[in-house]
PDBQT receptor file of N, H, CA, C and O in Angstrom, charges set to zero:
ATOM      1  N   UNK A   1      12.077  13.837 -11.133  1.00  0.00    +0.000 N 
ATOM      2  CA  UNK A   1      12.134  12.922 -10.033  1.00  0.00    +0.000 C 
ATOM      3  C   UNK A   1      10.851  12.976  -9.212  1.00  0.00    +0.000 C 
ATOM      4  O   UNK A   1      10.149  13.986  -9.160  1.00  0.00    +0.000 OA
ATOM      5  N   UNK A   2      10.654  12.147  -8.745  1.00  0.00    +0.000 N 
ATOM      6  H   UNK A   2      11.224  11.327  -8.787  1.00  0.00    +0.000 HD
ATOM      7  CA  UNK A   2       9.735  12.109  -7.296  1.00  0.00    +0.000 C 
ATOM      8  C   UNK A   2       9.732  11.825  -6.372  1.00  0.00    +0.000 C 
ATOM      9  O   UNK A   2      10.633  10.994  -6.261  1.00  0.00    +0.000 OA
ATOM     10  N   UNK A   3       9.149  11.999  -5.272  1.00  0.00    +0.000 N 
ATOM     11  H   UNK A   3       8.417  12.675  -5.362  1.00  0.00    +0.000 HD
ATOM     12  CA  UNK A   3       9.581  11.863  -3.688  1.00  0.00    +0.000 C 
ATOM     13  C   UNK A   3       9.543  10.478  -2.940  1.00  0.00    +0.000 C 
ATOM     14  O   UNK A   3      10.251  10.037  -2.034  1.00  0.00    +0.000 OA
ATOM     15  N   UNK A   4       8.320   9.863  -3.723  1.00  0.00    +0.000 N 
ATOM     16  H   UNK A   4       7.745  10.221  -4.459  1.00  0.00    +0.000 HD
ATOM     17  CA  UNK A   4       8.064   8.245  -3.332  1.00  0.00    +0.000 C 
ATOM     18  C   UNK A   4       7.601   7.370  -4.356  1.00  0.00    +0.000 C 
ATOM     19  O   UNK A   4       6.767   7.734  -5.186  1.00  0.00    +0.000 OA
ATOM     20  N   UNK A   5       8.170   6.090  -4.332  1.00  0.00    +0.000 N 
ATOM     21  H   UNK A   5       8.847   5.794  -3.658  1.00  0.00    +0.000 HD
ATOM     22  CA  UNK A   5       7.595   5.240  -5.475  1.00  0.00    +0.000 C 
ATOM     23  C   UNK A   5       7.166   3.680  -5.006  1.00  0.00    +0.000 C 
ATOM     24  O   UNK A   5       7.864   2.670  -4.916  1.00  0.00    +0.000 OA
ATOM     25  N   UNK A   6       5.710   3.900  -4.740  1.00  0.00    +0.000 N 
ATOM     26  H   UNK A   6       5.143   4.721  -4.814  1.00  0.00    +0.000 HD
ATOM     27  CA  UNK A   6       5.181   2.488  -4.437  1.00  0.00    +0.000 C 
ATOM     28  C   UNK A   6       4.986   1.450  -5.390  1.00  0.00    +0.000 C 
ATOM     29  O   UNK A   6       4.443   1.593  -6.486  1.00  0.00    +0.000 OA
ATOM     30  N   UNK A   7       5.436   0.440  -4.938  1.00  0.00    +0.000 N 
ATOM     31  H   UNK A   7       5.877   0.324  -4.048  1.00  0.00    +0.000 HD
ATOM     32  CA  UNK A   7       6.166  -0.767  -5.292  1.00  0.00    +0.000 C 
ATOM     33  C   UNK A   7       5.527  -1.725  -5.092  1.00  0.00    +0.000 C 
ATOM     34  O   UNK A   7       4.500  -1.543  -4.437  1.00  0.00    +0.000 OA
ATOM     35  N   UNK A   8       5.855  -3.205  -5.578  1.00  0.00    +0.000 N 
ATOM     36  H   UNK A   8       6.688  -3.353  -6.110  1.00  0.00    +0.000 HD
ATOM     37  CA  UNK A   8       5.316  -4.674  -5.188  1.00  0.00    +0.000 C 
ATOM     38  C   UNK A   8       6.594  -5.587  -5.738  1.00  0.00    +0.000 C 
ATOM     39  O   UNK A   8       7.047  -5.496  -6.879  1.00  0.00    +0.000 OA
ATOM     40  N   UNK A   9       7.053  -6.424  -4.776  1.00  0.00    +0.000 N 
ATOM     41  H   UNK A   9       6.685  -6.498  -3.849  1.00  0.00    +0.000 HD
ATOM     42  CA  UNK A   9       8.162  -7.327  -4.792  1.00  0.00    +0.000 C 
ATOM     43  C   UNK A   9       7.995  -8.380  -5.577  1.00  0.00    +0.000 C 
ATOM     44  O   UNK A   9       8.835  -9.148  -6.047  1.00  0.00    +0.000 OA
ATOM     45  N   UNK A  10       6.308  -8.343  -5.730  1.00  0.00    +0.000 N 
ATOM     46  H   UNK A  10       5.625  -7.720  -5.348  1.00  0.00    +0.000 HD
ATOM     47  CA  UNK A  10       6.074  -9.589  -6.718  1.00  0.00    +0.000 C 
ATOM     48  C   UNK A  10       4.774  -9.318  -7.123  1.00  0.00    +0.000 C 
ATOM     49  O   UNK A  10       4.030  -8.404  -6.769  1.00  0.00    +0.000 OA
ATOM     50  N   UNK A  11       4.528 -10.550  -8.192  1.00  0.00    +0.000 N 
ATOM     51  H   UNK A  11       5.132 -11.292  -8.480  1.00  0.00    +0.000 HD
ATOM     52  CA  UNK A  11       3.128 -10.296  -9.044  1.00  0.00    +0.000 C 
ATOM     53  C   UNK A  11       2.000 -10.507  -8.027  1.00  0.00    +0.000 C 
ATOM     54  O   UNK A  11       1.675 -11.690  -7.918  1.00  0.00    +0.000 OA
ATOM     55  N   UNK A  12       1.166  -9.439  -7.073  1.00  0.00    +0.000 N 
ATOM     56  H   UNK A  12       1.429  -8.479  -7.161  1.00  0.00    +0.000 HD
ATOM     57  CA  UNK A  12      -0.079  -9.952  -6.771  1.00  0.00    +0.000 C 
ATOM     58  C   UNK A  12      -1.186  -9.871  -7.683  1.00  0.00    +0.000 C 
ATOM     59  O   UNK A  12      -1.041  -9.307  -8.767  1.00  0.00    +0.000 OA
ATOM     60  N   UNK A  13      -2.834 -10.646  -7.167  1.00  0.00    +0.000 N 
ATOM     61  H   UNK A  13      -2.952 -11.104  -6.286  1.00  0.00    +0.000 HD
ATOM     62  CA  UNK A  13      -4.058 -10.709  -7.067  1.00  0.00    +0.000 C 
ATOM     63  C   UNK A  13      -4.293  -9.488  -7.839  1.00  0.00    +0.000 C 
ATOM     64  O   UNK A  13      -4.155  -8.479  -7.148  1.00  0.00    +0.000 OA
ATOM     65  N   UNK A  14      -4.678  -9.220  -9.334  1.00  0.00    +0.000 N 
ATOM     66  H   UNK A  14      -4.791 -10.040  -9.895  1.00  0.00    +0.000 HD
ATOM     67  CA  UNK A  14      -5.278  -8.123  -9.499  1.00  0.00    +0.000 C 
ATOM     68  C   UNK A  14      -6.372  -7.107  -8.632  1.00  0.00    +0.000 C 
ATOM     69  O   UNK A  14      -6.382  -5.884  -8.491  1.00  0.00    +0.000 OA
ATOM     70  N   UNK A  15      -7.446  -8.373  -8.030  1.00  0.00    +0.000 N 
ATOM     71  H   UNK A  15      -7.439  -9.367  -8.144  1.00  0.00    +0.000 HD
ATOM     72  CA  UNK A  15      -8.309  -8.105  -7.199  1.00  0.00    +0.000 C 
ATOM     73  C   UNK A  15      -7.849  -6.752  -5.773  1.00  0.00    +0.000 C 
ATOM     74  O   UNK A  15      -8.216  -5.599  -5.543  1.00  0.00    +0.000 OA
ATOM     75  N   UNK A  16      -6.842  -7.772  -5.089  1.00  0.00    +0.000 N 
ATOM     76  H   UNK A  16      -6.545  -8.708  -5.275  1.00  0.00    +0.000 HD
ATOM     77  CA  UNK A  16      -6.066  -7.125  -3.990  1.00  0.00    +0.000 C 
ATOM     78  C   UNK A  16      -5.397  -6.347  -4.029  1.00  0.00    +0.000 C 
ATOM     79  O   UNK A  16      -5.145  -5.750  -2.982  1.00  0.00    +0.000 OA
ATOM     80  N   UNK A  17      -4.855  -6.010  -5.089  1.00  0.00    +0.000 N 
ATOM     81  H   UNK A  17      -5.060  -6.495  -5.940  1.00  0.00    +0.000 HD
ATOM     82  CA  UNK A  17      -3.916  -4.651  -5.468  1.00  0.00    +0.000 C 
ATOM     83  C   UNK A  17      -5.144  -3.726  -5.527  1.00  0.00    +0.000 C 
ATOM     84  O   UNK A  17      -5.107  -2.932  -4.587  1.00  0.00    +0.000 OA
ATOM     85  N   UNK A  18      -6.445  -3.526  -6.483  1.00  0.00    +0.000 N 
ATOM     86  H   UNK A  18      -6.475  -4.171  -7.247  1.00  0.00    +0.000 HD
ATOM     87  CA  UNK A  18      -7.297  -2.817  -6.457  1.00  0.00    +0.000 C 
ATOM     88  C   UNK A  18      -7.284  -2.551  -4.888  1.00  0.00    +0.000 C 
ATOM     89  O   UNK A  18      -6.795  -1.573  -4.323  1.00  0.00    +0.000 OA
ATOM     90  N   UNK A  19      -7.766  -3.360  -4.457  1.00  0.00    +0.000 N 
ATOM     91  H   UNK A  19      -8.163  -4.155  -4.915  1.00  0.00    +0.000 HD
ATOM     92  CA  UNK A  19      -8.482  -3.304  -2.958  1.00  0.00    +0.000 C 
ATOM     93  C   UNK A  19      -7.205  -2.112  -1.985  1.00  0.00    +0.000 C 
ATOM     94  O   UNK A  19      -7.566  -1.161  -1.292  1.00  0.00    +0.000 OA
ATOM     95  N   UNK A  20      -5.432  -2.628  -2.269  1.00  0.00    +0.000 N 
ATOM     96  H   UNK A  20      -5.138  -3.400  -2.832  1.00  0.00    +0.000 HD
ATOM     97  CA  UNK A  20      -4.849  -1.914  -1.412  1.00  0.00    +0.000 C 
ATOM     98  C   UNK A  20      -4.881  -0.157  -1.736  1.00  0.00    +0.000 C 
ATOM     99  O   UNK A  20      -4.691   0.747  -0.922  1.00  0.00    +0.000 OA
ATOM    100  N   UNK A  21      -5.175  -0.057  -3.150  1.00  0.00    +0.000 N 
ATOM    101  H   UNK A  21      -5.329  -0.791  -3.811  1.00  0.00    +0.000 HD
ATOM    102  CA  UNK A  21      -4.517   0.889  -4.033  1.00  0.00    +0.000 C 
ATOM    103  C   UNK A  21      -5.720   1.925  -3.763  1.00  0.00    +0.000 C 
ATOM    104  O   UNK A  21      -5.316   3.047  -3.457  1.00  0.00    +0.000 OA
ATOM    105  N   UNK A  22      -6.920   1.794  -3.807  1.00  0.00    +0.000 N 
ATOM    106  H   UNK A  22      -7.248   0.883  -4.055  1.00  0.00    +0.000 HD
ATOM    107  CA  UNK A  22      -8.131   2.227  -3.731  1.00  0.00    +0.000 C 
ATOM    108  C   UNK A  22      -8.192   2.359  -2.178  1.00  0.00    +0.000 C 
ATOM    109  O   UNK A  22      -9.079   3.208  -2.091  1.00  0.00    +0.000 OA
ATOM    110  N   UNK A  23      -7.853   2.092  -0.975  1.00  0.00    +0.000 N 
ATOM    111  H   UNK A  23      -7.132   1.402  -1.045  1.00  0.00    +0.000 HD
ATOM    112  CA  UNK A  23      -7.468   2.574   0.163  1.00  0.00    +0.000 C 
ATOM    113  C   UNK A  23      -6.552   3.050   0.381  1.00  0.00    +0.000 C 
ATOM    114  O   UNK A  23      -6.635   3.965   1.201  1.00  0.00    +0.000 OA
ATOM    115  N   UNK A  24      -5.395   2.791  -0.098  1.00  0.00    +0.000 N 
ATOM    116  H   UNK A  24      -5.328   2.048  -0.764  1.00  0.00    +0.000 HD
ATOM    117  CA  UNK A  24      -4.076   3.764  -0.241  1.00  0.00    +0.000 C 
ATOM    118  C   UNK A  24      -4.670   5.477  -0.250  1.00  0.00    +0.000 C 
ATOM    119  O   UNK A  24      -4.682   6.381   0.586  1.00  0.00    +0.000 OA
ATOM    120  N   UNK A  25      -5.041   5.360  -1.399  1.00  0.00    +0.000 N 
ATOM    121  H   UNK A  25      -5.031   4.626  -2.078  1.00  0.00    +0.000 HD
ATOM    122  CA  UNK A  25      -5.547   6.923  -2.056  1.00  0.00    +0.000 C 
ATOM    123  C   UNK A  25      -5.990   7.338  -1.628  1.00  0.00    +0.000 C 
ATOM    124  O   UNK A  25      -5.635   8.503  -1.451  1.00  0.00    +0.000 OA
ATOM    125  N   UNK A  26      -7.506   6.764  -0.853  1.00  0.00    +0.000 N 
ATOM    126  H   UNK A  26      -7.794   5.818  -0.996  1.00  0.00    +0.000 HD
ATOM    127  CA  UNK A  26      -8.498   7.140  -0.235  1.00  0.00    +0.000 C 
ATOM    128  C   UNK A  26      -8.084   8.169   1.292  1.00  0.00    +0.000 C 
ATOM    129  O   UNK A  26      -8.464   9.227   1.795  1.00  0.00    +0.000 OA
ATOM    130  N   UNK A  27      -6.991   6.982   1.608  1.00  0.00    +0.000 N 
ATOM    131  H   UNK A  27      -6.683   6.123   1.199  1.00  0.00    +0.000 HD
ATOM    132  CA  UNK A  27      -6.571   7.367   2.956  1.00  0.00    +0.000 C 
ATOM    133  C   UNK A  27      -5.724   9.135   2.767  1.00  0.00    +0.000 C 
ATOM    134  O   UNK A  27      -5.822  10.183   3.406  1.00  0.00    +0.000 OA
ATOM    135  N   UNK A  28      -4.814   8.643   1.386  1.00  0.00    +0.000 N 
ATOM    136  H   UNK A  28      -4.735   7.792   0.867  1.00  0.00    +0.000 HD
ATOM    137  CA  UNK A  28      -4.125   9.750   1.245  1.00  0.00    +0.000 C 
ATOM    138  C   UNK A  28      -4.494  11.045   1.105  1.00  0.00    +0.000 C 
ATOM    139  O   UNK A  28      -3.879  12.009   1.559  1.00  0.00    +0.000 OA
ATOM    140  N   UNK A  29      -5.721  11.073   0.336  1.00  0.00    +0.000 N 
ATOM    141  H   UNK A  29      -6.220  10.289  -0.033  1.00  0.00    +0.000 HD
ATOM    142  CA  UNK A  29      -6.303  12.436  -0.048  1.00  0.00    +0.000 C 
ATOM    143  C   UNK A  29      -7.065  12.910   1.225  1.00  0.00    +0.000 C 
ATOM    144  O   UNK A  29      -7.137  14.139   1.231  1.00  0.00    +0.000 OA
ATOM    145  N   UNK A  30      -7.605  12.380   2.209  1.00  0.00    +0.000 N 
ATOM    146  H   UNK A  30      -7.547  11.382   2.204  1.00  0.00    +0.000 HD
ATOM    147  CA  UNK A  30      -8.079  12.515   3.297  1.00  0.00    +0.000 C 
ATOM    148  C   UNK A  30      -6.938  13.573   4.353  1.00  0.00    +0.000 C 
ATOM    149  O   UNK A  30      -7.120  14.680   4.860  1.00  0.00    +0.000 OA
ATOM    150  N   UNK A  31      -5.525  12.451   4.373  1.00  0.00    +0.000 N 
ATOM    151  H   UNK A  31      -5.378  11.552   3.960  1.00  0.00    +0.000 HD
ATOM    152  CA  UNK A  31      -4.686  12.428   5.544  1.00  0.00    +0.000 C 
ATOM    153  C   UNK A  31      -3.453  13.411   5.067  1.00  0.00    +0.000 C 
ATOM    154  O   UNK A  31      -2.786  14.034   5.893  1.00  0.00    +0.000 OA
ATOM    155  N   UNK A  32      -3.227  13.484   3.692  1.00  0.00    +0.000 N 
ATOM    156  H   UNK A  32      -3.768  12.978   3.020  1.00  0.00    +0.000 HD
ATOM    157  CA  UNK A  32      -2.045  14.114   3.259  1.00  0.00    +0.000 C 
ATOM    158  C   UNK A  32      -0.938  13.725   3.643  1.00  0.00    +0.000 C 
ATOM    159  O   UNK A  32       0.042  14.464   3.546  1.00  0.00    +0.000 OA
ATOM    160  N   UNK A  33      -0.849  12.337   4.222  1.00  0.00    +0.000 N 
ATOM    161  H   UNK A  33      -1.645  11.737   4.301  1.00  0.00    +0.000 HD
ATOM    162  CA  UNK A  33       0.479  12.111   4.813  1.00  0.00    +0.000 C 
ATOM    163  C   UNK A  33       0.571  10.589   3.830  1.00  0.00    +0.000 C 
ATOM    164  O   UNK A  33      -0.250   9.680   3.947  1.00  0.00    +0.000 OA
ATOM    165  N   UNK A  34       1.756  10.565   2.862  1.00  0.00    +0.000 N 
ATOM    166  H   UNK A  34       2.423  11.304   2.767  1.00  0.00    +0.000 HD
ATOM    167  CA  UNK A  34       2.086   9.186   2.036  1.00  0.00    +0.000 C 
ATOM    168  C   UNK A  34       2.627   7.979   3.173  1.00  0.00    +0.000 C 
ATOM    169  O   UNK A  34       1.970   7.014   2.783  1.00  0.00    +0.000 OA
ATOM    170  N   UNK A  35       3.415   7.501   4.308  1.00  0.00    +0.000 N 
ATOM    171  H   UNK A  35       3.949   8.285   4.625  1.00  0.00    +0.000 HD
ATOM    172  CA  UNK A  35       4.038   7.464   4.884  1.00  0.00    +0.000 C 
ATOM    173  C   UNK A  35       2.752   6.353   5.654  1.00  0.00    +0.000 C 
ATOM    174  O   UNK A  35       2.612   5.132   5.578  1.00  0.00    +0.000 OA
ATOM    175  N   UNK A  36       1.905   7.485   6.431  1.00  0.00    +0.000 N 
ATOM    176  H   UNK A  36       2.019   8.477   6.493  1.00  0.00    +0.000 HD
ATOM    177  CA  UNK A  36       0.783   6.975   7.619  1.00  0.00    +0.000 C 
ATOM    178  C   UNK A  36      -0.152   6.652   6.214  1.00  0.00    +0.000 C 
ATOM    179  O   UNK A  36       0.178   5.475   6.070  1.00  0.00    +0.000 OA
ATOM    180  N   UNK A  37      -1.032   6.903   5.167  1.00  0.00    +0.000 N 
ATOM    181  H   UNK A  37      -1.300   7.859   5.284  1.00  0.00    +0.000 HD
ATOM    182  CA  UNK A  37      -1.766   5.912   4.518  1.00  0.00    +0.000 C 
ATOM    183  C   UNK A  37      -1.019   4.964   3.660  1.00  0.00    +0.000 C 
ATOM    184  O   UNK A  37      -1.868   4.219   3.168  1.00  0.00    +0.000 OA
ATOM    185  N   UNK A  38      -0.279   4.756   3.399  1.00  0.00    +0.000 N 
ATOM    186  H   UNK A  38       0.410   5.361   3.799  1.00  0.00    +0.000 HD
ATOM    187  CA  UNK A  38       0.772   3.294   2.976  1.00  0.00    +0.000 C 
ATOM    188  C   UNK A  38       0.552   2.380   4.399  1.00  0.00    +0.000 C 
ATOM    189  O   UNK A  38      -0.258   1.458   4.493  1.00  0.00    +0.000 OA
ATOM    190  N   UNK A  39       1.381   2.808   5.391  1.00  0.00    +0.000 N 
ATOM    191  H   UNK A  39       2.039   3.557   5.315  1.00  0.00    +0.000 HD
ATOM    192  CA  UNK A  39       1.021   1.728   6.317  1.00  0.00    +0.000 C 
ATOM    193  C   UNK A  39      -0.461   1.382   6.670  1.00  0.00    +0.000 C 
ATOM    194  O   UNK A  39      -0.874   0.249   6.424  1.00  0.00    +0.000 OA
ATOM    195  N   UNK A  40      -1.385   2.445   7.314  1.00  0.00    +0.000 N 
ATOM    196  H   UNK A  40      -1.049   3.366   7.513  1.00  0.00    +0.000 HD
ATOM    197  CA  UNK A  40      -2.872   2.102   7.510  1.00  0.00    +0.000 C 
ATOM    198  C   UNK A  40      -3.173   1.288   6.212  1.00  0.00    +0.000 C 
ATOM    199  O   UNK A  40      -3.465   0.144   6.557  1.00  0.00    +0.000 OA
ATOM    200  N   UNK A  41      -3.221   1.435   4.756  1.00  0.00    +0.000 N 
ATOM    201  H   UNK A  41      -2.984   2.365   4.475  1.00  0.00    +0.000 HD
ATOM    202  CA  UNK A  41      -3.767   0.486   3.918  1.00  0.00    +0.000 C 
ATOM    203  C   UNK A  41      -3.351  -0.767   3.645  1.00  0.00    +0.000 C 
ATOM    204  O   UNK A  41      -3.908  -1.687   3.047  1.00  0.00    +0.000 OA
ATOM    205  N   UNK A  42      -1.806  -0.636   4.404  1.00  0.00    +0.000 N 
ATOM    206  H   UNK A  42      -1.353   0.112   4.890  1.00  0.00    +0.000 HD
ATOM    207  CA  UNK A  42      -1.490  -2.165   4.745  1.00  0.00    +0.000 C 
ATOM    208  C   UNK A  42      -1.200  -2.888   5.670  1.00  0.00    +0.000 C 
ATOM    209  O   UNK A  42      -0.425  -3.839   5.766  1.00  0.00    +0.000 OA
ATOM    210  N   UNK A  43      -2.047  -2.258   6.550  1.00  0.00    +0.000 N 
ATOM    211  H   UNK A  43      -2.677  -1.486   6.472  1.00  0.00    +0.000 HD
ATOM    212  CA  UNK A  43      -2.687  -2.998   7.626  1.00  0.00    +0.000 C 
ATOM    213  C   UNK A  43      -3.780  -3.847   7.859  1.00  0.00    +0.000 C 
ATOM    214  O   UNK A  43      -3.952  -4.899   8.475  1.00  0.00    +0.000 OA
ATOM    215  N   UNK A  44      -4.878  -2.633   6.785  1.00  0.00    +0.000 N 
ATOM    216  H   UNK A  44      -4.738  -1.779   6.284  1.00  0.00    +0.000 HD
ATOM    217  CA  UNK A  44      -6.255  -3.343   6.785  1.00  0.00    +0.000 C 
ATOM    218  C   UNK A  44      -6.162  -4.164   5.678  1.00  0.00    +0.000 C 
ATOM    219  O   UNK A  44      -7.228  -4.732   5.438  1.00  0.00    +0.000 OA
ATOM    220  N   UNK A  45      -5.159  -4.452   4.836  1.00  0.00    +0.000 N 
ATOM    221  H   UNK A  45      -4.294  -3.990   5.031  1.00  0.00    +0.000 HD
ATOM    222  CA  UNK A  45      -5.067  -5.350   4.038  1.00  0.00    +0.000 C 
ATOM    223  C   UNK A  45      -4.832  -6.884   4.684  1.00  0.00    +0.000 C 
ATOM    224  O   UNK A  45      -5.350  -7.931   4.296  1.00  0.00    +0.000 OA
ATOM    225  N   UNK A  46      -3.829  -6.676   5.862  1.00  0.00    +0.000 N 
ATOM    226  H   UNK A  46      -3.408  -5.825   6.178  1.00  0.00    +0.000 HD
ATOM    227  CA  UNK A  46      -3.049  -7.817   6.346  1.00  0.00    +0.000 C 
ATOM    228  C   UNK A  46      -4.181  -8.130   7.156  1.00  0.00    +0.000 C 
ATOM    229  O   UNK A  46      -4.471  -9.312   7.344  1.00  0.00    +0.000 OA
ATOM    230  N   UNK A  47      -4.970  -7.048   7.746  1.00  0.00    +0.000 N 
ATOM    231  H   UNK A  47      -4.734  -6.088   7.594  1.00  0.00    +0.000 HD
ATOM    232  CA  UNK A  47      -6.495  -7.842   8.550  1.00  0.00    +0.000 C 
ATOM    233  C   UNK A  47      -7.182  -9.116   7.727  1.00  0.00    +0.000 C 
ATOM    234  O   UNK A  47      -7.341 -10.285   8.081  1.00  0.00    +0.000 OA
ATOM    235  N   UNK A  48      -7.470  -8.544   6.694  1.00  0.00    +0.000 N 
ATOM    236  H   UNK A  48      -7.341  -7.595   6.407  1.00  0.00    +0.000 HD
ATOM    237  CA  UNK A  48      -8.382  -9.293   5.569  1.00  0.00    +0.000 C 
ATOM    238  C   UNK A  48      -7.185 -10.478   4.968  1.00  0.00    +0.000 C 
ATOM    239  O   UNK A  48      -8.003 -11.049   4.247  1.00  0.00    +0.000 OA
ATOM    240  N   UNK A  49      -6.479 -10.908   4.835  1.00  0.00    +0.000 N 
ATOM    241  H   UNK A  49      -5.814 -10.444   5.420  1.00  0.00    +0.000 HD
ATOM    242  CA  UNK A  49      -5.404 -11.887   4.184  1.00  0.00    +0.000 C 
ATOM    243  C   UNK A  49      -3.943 -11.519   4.997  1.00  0.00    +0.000 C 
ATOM    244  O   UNK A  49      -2.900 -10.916   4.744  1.00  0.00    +0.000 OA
ATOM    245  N   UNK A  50      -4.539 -12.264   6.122  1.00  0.00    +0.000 N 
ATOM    246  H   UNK A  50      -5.386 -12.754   6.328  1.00  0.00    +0.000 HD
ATOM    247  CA  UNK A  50      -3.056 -12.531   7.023  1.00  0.00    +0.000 C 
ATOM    248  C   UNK A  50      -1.524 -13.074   6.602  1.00  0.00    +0.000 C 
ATOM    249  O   UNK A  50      -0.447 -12.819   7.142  1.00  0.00    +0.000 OA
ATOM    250  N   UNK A  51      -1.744 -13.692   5.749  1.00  0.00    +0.000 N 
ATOM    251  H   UNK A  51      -2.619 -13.900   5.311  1.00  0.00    +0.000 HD
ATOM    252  CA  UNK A  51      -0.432 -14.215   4.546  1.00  0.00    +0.000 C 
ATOM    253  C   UNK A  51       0.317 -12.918   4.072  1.00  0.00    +0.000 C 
ATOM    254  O   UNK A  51      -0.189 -11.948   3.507  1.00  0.00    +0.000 OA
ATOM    255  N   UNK A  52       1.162 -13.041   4.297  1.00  0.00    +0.000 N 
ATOM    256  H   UNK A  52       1.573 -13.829   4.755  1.00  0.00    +0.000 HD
ATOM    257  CA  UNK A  52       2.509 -11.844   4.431  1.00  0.00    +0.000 C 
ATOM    258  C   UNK A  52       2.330 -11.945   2.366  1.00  0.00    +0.000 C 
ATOM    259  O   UNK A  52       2.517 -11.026   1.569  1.00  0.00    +0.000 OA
ATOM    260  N   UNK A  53       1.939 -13.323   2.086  1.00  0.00    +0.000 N 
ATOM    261  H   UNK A  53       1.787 -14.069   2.733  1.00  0.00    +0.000 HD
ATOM    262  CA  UNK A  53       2.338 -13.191   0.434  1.00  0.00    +0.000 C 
ATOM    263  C   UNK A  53       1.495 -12.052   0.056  1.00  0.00    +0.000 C 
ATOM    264  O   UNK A  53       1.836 -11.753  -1.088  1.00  0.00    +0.000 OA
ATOM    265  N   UNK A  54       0.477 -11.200   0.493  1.00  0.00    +0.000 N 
ATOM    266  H   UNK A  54       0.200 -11.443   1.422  1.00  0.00    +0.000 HD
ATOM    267  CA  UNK A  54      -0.768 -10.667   0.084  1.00  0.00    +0.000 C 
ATOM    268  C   UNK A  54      -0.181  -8.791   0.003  1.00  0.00    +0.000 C 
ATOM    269  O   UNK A  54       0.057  -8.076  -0.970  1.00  0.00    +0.000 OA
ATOM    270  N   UNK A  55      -0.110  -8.484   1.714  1.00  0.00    +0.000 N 
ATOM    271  H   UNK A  55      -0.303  -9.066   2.504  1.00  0.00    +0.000 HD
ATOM    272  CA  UNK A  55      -0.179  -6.998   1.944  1.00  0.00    +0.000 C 
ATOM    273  C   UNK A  55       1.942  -7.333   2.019  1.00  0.00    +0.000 C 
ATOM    274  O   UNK A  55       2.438  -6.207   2.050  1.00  0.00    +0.000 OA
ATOM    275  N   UNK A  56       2.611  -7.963   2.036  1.00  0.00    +0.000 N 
ATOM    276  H   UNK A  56       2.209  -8.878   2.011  1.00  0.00    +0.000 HD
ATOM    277  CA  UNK A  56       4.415  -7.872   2.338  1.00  0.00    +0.000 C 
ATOM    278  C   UNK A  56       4.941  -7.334   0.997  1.00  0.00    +0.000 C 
ATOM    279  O   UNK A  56       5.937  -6.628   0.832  1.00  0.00    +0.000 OA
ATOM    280  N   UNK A  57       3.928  -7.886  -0.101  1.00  0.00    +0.000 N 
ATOM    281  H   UNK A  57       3.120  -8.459   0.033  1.00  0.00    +0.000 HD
ATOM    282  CA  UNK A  57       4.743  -7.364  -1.125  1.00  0.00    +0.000 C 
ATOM    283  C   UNK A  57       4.840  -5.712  -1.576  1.00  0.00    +0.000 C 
ATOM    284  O   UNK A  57       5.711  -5.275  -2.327  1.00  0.00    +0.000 OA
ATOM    285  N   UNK A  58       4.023  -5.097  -1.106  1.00  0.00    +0.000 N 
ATOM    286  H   UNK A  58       3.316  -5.453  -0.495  1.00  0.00    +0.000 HD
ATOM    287  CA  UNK A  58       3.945  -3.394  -0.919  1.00  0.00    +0.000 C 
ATOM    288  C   UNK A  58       4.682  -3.088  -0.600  1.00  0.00    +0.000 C 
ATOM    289  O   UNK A  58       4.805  -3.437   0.574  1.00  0.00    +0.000 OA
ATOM    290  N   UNK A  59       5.994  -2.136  -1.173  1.00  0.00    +0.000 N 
ATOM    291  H   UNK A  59       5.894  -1.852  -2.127  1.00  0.00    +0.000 HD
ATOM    292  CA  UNK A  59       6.866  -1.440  -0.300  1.00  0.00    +0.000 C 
ATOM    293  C   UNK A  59       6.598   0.050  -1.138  1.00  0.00    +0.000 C 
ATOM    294  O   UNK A  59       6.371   0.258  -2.330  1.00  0.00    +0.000 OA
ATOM    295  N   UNK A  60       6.749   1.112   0.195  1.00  0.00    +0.000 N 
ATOM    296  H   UNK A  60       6.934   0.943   1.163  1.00  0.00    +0.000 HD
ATOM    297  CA  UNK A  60       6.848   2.463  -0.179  1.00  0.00    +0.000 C 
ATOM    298  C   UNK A  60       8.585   2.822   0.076  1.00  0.00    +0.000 C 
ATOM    299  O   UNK A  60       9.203   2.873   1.140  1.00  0.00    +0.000 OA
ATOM    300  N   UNK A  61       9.116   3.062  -1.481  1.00  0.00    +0.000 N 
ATOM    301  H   UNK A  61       8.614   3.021  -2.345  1.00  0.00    +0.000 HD
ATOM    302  CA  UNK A  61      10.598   3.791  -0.931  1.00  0.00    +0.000 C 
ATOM    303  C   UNK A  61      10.271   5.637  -1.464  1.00  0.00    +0.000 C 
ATOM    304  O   UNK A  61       9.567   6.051  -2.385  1.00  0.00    +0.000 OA
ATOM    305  N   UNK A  62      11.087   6.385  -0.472  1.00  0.00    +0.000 N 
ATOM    306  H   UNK A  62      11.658   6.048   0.276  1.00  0.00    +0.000 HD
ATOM    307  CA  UNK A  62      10.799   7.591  -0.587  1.00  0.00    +0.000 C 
ATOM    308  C   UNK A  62      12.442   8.204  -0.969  1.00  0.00    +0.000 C 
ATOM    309  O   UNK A  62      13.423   7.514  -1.246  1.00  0.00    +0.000 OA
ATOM    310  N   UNK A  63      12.379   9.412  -0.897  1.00  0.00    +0.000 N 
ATOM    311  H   UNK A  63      11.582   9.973  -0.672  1.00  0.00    +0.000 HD
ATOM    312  CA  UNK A  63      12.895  10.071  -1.528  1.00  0.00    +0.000 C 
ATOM    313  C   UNK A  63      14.454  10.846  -0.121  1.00  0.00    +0.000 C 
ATOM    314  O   UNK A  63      15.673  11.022  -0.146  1.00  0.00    +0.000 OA
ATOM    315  N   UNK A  64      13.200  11.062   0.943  1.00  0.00    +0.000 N 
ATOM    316  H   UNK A  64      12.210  10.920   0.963  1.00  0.00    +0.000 HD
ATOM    317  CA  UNK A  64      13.781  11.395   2.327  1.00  0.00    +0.000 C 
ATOM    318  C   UNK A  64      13.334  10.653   3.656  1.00  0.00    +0.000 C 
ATOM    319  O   UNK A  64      13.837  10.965   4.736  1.00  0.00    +0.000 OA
TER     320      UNK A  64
């Protein structure tokens, strides 16, 4: 099993998935917290493409 499994509700932008996924990580290995870099990387996603279709489809479900 594992503790969290990030997700997408639908098919995005190859481009933009790079873009969230590659700040996701970035943030994570920095911050150690899954939780606070999921949201920060989809934030600065929703900066750059305000359309909920872009950064909404990301969901983090966890474990606890």
């Amino acid at each position: 099993g594992v503790n969290h499994v990030l997700m997408t509700l639908w098919n995005i932008d190859d481009a933009v998935t790079k873009e969230f996924m590659v700040d996701f990580y970035t943030r994570l290995i920095r911050q150690k917290n899954v939780r606070l870099a999921f949201r920060q990387a989809q934030l600065k996603l929703k900066e750059k493409y305000p359309d909920v279709f872009y950064w909404g489809a990301f969901k983090l479900v966890s474990a606890f």
